[in-house]
C-alpha positions as CSV (number, residue, x, y, z in Angstrom):
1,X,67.8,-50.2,-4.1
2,X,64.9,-52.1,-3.3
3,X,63.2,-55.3,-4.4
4,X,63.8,-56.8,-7.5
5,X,61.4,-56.3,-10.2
6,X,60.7,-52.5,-9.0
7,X,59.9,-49.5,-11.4
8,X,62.3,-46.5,-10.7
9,X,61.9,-43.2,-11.5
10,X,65.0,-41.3,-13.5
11,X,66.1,-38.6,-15.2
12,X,68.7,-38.6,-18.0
13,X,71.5,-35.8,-18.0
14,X,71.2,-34.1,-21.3
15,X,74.8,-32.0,-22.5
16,X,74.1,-28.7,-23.4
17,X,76.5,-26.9,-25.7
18,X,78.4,-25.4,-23.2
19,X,79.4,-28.9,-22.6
20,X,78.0,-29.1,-19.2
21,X,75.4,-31.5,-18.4
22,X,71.9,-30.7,-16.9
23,X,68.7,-32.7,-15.8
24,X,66.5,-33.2,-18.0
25,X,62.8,-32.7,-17.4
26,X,61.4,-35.7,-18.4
27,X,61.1,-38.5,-16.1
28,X,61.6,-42.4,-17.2
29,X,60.1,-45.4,-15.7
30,X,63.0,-48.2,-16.0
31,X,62.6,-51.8,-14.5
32,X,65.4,-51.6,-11.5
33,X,67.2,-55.1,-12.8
34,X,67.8,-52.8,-15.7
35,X,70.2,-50.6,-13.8
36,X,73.9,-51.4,-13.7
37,X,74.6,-48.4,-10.7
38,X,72.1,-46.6,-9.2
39,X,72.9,-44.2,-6.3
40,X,70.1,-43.3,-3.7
41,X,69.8,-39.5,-3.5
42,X,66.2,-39.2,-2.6
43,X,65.9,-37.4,0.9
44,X,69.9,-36.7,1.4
45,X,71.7,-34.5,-0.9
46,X,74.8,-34.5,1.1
47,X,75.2,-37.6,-1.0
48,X,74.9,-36.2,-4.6
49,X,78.2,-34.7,-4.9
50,X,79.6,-38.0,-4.0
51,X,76.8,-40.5,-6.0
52,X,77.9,-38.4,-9.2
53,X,81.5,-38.0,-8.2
54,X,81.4,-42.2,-9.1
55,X,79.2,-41.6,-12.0
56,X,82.1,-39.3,-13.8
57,X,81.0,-35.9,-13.0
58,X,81.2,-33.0,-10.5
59,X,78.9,-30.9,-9.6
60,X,78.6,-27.3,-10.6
61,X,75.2,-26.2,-8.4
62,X,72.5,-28.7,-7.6
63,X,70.9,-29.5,-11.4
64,X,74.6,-28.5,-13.3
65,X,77.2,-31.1,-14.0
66,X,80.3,-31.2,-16.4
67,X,81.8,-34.5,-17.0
68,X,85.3,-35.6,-15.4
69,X,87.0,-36.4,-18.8
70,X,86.0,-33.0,-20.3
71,X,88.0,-31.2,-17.7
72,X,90.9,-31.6,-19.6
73,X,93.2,-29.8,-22.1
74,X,92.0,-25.8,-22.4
75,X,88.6,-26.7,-21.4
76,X,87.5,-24.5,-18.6
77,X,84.2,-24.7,-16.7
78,X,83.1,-22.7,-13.8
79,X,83.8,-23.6,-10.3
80,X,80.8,-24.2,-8.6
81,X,79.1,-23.6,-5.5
82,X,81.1,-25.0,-2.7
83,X,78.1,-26.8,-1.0
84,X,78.9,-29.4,-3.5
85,X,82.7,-29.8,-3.5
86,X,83.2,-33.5,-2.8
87,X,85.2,-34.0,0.7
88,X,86.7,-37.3,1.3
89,X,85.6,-39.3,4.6
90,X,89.6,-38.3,6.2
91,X,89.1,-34.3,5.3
92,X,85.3,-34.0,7.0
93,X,85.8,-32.1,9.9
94,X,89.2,-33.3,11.0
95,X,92.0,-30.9,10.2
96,X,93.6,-31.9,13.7
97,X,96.8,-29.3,14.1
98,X,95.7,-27.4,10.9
99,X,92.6,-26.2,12.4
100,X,94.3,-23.0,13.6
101,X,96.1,-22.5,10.5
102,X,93.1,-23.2,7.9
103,X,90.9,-20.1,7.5
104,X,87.5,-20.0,5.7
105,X,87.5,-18.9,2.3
106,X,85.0,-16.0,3.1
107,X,87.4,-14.7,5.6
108,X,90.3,-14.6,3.7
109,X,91.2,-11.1,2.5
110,X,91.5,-11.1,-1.1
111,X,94.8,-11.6,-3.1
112,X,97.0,-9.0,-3.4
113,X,100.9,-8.6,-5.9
114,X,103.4,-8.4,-3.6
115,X,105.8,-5.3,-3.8
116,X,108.7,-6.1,-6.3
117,X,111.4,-5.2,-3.2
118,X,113.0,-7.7,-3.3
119,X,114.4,-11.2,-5.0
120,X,112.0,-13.3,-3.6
121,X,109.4,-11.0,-5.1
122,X,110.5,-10.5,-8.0
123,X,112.0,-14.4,-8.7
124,X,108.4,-15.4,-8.1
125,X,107.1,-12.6,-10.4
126,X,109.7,-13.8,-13.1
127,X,108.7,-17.3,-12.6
128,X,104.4,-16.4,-13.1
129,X,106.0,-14.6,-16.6
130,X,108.1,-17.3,-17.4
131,X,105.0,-19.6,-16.6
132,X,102.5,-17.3,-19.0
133,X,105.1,-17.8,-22.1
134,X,106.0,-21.5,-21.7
135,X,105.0,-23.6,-24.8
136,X,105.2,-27.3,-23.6
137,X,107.3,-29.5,-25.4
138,X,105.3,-33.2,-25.2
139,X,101.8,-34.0,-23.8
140,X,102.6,-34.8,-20.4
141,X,103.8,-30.6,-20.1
142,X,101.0,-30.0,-21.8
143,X,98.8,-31.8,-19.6
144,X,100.3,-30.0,-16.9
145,X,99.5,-26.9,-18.2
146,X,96.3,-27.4,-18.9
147,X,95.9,-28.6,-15.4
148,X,97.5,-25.1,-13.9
149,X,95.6,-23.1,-16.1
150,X,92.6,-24.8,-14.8
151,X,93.0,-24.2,-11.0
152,X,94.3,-20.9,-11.2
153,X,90.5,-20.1,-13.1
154,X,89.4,-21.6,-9.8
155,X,91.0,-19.3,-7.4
156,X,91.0,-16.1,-9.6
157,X,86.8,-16.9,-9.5
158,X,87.1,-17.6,-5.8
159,X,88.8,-13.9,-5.1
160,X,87.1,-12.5,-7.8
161,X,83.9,-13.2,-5.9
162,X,85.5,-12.3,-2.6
163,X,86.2,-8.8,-4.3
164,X,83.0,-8.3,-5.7
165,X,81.2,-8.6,-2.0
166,X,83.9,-6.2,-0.8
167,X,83.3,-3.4,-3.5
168,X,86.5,-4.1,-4.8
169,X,87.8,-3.8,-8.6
170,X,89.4,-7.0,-9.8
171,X,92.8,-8.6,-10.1
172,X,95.4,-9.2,-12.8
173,X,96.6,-13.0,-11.7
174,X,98.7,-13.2,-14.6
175,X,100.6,-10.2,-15.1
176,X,102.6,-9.4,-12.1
177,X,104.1,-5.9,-12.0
């Protein structure tokens, strides 16, 4: 961080009413023995996602940011650019025997319903149904929910993109035929 008794330069995060958090413009000279955690960003921004990972927030595009706690419940927020999807230090680059299994999400061909032919198919169609009318009976269910809901907005806006590039109309995810 620097000597002690140094001015830094910051910026405060101001929440907009989409509940996601921006940079605001103006800058703020605070005395560094002021500063309870301070995360060096200033030449490297392969560290951001991380530094504000710790702070309590992910990152939606490089000036975006919705806070950890507020991605609970209903609450949906968009997924972000994956340039700044945190990785840990073991899933950076080392997929070992997965590495021929894992396939880029550009490559991937986008999601398709399986024919209803036969009980597997239609079992798994029953059960995305069954999912789509469940009314949770305690928090914990209903934090479960909420947590389901939440990454199946992810990947429907992951294919939805990937059928966009491709010319192609988009998907029900939730109504299997």
């Amino acid at each position: 961080m620097g000597h002690r008794g140094e001015v830094l330069q910051v910026q405060m995060l101001e929440q907009g009413v989409d509940r996601m958090y921006r940079i605001g413009e103006d800058l703020w000279d605070i005395d560094d023995d002021m500063v309870m955690e301070h995360h060096e960003l200033a030449g490297d921004d392969d560290k951001a996602p991380a530094a504000f990972h710790e702070l309590g927030f992910r990152m939606i595009d490089g000036g975006t940011f919705v806070r950890h706690s507020d991605e609970v419940g209903d609450a949906l927020f968009p997924v972000g650019d994956m340039a700044f999807e945190v990785v840990s230090d073991d899933e950076e680059g080392d997929t070992g025997e997965m590495d021929d299994f894992i396939v880029p999400d550009d490559e991937c061909e986008p999601f398709t319903h399986a024919v209803a032919d036969n009980d597997f198919v239609r079992e798994t169609h029953a059960a995305v149904r069954g999912f789509n009318d469940w009314v949770p009976k305690d928090d914990r269910e209903a934090q479960t929910r909420s947590f389901m809901i939440r990454q199946e907005a992810r990947a429907a806006q992951v294919d939805d993109e990937a059928r966009f590039a491709r010319n192609m109309a988009g998907a029900n995810y939730r109504n299997p035929d």
